[in-house]
N, C-alpha and C positions, 0 to 999 in steps of 0.2 A: 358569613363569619367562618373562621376557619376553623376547625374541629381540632380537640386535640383531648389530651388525658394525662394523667398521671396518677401517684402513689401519694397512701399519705402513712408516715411514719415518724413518729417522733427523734428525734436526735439520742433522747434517751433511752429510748428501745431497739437502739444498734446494735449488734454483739459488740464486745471487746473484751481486752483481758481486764481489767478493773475496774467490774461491779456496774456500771452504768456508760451507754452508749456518748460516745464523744468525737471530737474532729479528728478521729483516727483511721489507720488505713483502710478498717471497714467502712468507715462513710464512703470514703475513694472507689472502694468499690461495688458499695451499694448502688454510687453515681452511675457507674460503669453497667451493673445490671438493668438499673432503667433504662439507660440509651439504648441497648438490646433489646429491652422490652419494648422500643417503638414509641417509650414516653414524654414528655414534654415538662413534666412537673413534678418537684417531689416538694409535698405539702410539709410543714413542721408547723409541732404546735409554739408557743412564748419560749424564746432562748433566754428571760430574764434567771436572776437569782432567785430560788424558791426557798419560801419561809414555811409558817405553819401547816403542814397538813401535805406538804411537797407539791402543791398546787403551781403551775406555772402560770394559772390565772391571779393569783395570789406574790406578786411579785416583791419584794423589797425595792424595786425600781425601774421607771418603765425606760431608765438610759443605759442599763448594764445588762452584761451578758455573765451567764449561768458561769462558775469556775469549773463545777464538775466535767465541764464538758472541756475542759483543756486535755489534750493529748497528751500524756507524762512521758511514752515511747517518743512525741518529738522533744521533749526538756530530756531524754537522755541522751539521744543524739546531740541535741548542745552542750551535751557537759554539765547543765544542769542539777542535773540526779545521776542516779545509779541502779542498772535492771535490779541488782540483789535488794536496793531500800526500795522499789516499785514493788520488788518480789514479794516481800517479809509482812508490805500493809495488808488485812484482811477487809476485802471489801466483800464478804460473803461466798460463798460457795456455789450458787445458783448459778447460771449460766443465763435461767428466764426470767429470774425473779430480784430487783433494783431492791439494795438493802440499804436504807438513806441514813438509816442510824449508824451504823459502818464508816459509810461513806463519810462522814460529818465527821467521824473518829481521826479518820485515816487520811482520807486526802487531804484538809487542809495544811497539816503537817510536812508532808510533800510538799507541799506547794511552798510554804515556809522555808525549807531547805532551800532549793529554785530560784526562788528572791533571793537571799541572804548568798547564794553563791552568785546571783547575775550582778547585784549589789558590789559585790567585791568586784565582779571582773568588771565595773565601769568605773571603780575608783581614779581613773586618770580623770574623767568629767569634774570630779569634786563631788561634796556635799547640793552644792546650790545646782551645777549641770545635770545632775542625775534627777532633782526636783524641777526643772524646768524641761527635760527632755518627760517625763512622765505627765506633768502638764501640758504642752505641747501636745502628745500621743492622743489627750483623749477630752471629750465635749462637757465644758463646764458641768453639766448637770449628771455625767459620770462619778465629773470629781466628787460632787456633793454626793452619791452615793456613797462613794470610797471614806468619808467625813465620815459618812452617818454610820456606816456600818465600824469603823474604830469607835467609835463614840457607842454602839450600840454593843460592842464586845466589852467595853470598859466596865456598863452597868448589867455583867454577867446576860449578854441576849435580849432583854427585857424591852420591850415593847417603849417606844420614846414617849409615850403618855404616863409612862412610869417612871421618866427621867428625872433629878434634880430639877426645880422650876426653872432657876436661872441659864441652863442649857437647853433645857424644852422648849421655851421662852424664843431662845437665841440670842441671850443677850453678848452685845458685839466685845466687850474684852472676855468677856467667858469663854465667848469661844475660838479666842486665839490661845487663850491659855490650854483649850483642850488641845487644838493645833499643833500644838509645841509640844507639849509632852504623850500627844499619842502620834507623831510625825512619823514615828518606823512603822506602826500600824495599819496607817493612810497608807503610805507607799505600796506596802504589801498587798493591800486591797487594789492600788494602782498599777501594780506589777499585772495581778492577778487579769484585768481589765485591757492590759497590752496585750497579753500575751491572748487572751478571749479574742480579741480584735483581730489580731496578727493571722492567729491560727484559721478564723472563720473567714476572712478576705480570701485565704489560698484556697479552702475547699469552696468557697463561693463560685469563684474564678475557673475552679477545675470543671465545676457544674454548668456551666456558662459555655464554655467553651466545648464540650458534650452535648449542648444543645439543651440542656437541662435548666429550667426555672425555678426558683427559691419563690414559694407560694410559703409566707408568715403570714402569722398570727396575732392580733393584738386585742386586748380587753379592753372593751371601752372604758372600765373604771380601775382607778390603781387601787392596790390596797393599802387602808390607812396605815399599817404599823411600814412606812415607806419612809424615802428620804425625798420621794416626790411631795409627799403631805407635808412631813417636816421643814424642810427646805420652804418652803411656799403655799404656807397655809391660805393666803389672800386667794389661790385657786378655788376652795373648796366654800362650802357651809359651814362654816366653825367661828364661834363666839369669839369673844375677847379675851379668852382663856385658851384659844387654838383646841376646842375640843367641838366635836360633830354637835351640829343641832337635830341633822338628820342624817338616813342614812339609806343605802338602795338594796335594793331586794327586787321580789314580785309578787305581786297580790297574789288572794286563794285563790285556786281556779278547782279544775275535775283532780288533780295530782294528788294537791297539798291544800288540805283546807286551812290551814294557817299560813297557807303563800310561803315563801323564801325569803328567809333576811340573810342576805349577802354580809350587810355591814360595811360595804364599802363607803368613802365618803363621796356624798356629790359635787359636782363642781357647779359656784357661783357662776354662771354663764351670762350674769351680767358683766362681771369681770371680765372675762376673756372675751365679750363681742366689743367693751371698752377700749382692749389692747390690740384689738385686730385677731383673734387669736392665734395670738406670739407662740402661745406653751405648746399647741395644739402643733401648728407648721415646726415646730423644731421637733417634738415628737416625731411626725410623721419622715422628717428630715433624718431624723435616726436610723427609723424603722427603711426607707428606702436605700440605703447602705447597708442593713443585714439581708431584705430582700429583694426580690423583684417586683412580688406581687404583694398586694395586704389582703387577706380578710379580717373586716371590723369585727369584732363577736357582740353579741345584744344591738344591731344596727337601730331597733328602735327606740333607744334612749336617746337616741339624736331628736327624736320627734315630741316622746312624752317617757317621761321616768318616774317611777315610784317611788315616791319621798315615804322613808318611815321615821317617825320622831326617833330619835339618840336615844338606848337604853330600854326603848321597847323591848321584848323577849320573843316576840313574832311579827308578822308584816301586815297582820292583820288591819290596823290602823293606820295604815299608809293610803297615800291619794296622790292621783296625776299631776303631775308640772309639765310644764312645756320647756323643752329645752331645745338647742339654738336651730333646728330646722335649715334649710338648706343655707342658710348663710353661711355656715362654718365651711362650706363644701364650696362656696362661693372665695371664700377668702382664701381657703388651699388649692384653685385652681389659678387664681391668680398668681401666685407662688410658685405651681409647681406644674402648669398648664396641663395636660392630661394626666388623671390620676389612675392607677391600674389598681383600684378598688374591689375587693368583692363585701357584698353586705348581706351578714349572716340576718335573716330577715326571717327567722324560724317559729311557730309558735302562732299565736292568735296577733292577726294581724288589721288595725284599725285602716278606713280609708285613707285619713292622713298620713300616717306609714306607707300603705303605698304608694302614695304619691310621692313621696321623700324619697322612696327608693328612684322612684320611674326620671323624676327631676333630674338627679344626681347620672343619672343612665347606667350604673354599677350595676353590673351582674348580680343576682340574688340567689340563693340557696335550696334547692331541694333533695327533700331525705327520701329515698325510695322505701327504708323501712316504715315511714311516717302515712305511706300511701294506702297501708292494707287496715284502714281503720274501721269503725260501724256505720258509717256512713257509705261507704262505697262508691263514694263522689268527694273523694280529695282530691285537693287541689296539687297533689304530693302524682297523682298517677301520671307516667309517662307521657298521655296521649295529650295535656294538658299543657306542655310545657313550652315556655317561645324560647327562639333559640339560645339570647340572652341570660343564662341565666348557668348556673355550675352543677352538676347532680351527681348527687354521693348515694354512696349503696348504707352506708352509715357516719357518725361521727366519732371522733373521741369521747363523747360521752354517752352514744350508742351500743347497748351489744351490736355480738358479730355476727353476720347473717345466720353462720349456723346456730348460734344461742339462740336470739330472737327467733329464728323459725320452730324450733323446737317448744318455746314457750307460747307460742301462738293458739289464740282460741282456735277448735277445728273451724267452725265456720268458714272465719278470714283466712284461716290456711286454705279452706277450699276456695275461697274468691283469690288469693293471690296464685293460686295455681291454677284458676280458669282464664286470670287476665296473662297470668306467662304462658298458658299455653305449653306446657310438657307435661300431660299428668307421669309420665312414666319416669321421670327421673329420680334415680336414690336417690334416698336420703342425705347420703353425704356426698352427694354431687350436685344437693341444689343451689349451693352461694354462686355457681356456673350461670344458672340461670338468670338469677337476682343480676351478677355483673353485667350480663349480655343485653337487658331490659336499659340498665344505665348507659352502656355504652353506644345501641346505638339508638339512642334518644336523637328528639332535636337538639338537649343543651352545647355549648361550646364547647365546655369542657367537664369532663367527668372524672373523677376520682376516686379513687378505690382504696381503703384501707387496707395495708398489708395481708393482716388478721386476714381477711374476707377471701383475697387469694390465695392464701394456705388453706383456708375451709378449717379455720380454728374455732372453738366450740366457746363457751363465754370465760371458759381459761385466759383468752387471749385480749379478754376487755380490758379498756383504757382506764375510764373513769365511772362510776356508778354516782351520780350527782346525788348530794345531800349525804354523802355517806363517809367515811373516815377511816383512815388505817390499813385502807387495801387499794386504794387507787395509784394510779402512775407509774407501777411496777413494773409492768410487763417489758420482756426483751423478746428480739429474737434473737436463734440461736442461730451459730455458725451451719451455712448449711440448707440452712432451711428454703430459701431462694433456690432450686435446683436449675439445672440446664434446662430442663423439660417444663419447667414451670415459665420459666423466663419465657422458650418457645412460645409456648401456648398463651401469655401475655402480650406477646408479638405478636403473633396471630392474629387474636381478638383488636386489636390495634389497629393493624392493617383492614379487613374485613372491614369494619365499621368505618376507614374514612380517616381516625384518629393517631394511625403512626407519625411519627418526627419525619421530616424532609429527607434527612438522611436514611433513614430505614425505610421509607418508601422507596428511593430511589437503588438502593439495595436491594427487595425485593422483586422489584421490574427487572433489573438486573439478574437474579436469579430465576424470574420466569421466563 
């Protein structure tokens, strides 16, 4: 198999000038320092809309794309806007720190202006041309986000289990009536959703043609306060009232003795093995236009899922179901004939699960922070690993090498400094080490968190799971990516087998 590597960076932790990373000139050239870098892949986490908690696992819906991340410097190039009403919004002060309450203030308003001037300039269309070219632009089940989110602005935010019955419901003249008099709404959320599309096609393209791969991200489960739940409750577990019977999490284990309650809803998977899984291949049909690559996240809910009764207050009470097993992987090859899968397979893993993975033949996941545990025989160490498979120095929900090393019991510090093999390296030149163990692995491809190559301290952590209020933040700043960094990423690159075609043959070139 051919070797290769990349970065992994969220779209929202790009620098720019307003408050949170987006399809702006800094992605273009973030692109550009990869292909320097000798890389093949730049990872991103969920481009959905983010609801409570700013979670992009937590999506309002798994067919739209995030607004914040619209580029406003390109809506002022179109006339759009205006640098001074881009200048005047505060979307915080930080440079490294994403202020979502701001943002919520400030951008949509923007974006409101945007509409209501592109609205005018298509006035020759009509009324009815400008609702059938917005139609047209984007996939049924977009539009029903665009529905749901007017309709979910109407009853001030509030979660669509808290809706009026007869619109909760969906009863069919109710909700033409909402149609109709929240039509500028809709639009605006469909404006929003072109312009998401538009923007992300040309930096997609600019990436592509760099030689660079869009490695997405998707949750296996959507979240209930969605316009996927809403829209199409017959998907899920939910009574005759459209409300959860059950709901998913993950049992106690050594972490959490009361397990994880997620709360997400699960999906009737008798339904969808009855429809072929329809919802499932359009999903994925989405997801392969924003990317190249997918990794599934929780790959083993495909196999068995933790059902917890609706209303529980922990997961304690929850038990295994079988859920649809290589069939669904069956019916999207049929579809879509080779799938460029990876399946996060992380965690305690039963035989059945492996075989689901091994079936499927997807690549599987290993964390090298995962490997320096009390056992001293993970299945996480380097020496361990077949080629098949992706290896990360950490994840999004991982600290960063230098955090976690620092917080490490001395023991396993001294076992992961017997198995790398450099007792003499500083201290803040070990995440050096840590990349070098991942890169030149057996795996295909390895990936490396931004964070980890700056040698950023737990400052620079993504997400701290179970926690609230401080996650998703992090940016980097202008900069930070230096000439000498980039080198020395290229290097490592080359060395290990893993530079891009192009920068191989550039470097033979130079020697």
């Amino acid at each position: 198999m051919k070797r290769e590597c990349g970065m992994l960076l969220p779209v929202a932790s790009l620098p720019s000038n307003y408050g949170i990373g987006a399809f702006s000139k800094e992605a273009y050239e973030f692109v550009d320092r990869l292909a320097e870098a000798g890389q093949q892949y730049w990872q991103i986490l969920p481009l959905g809309p983010t609801g409570y908690g700013d979670s992009p696992y937590q999506s309002f819906s798994a067919f739209a794309g995030n607004p914040y991340f619209i580029d406003l410097e390109q809506l002022v190039k179109e006339g759009l806007l205006t640098k001074e009403e881009c200048g005047k919004a505060d979307f915080g002060a930080s440079e490294r720190d994403i202020d979502y309450g701001k943002l919520y203030e400030n951008r949509f308003p923007l974006l409101k202006k945007a509409f209501l001037r592109w609205k005018k300039r298509q006035k020759r269309l009509g009324k009815e041309g400008i609702r059938l070219f917005l139609e047209r632009s984007l996939a049924p089940e977009t539009r029903e986000y665009c529905f749901f989110m007017a309709v979910k602005n109407d009853f001030a935010g509030k979660s669509w289990e808290e809706w009026d019955e007869d619109i909760r419901l969906r009863d069919v003249v109710v909700m033409e009536k909402y149609r109709q008099r929240l039509e500028e709404e809709i639009e605006f959320y469909e404006f929003q959703q072109y312009q998401f599309e538009r923007q992300w096609r040309l930096l997609k393209n600019y990436a592509n043609k760099k030689g660079i791969r869009i490695l997405g991200d998707i949750p296996i489960y959507v979240a209930f306060d969605s316009a996927d739940s809403w829209a199409h409750p017959e998907l899920f577990q939910f009574d005759e009232d459209n409300r959860p019977k059950a709901v998913a999490g993950c049992p106690p284990d050594a972490f959490s003795a009361t397990g994880q309650l997620w709360g997400n809803p699960l999906y009737s998977w008798d339904y969808h093995a009855k429809t072929g899984y329809g919802w499932w291949i359009r999903r994925m049909e989405y997801c392969f236009r924003l990317y190249d690559t997918v990794r599934v996240d929780h790959f083993r809910g495909f196999d068995e899922y933790w059902s917890i009764p609706a209303g529980d207050e922990t997961a304690q009470n929850g038990h295994w179901e079988k859920g649809p097993g290589i069939g669904l992987f069956l019916e999207m090859k049929k579809h879509f004939g080779k799938l460029d899968i990876i399946a996060e397979d992380l965690g305690f893993l039963t035989p059945s699960v492996r075989k689901l993975v091994e079936d499927t033949g997807f690549p599987g996941m290993k964390v090298l922070e995962f490997a320096f545990d009390d056992t001293q025989d993970s299945d996480y160490l380097t020496h361990k690993y077949q080629e098949n498979c992706v290896v990360y120095t950490g994840t999004h929900d991982n600290d960063t090498l230098q955090g976690w090393y620092g917080k490490l019991d001395p023991q396993l510090r001294r076992f992961a400094m017997d198995y790398v093999g450099n007792e003499w390296t500083p201290p803040e030149e070990i995440h050096w080490d840590f990349i070098r163990l991942a890169l030149r692995s057996k795996a295909r491809l390895a990936v490396i968190p931004v964070q980890d190559y700056l040698g950023l301290g737990s400052s620079g952590r993504i997400n701290e799971p179970s926690t609230l209020g401080k996650n998703w933040r992090w940016r980097m700043a202008k900069g930070d990516l230096t000439p000498e960094l980039v080198e020395k990423c290229r290097n490592l690159a080359r060395w290990y087998g893993r530079a891009g075609e192009g920068q191989q043959s550039k470097n033979t070139a130079e020697n």
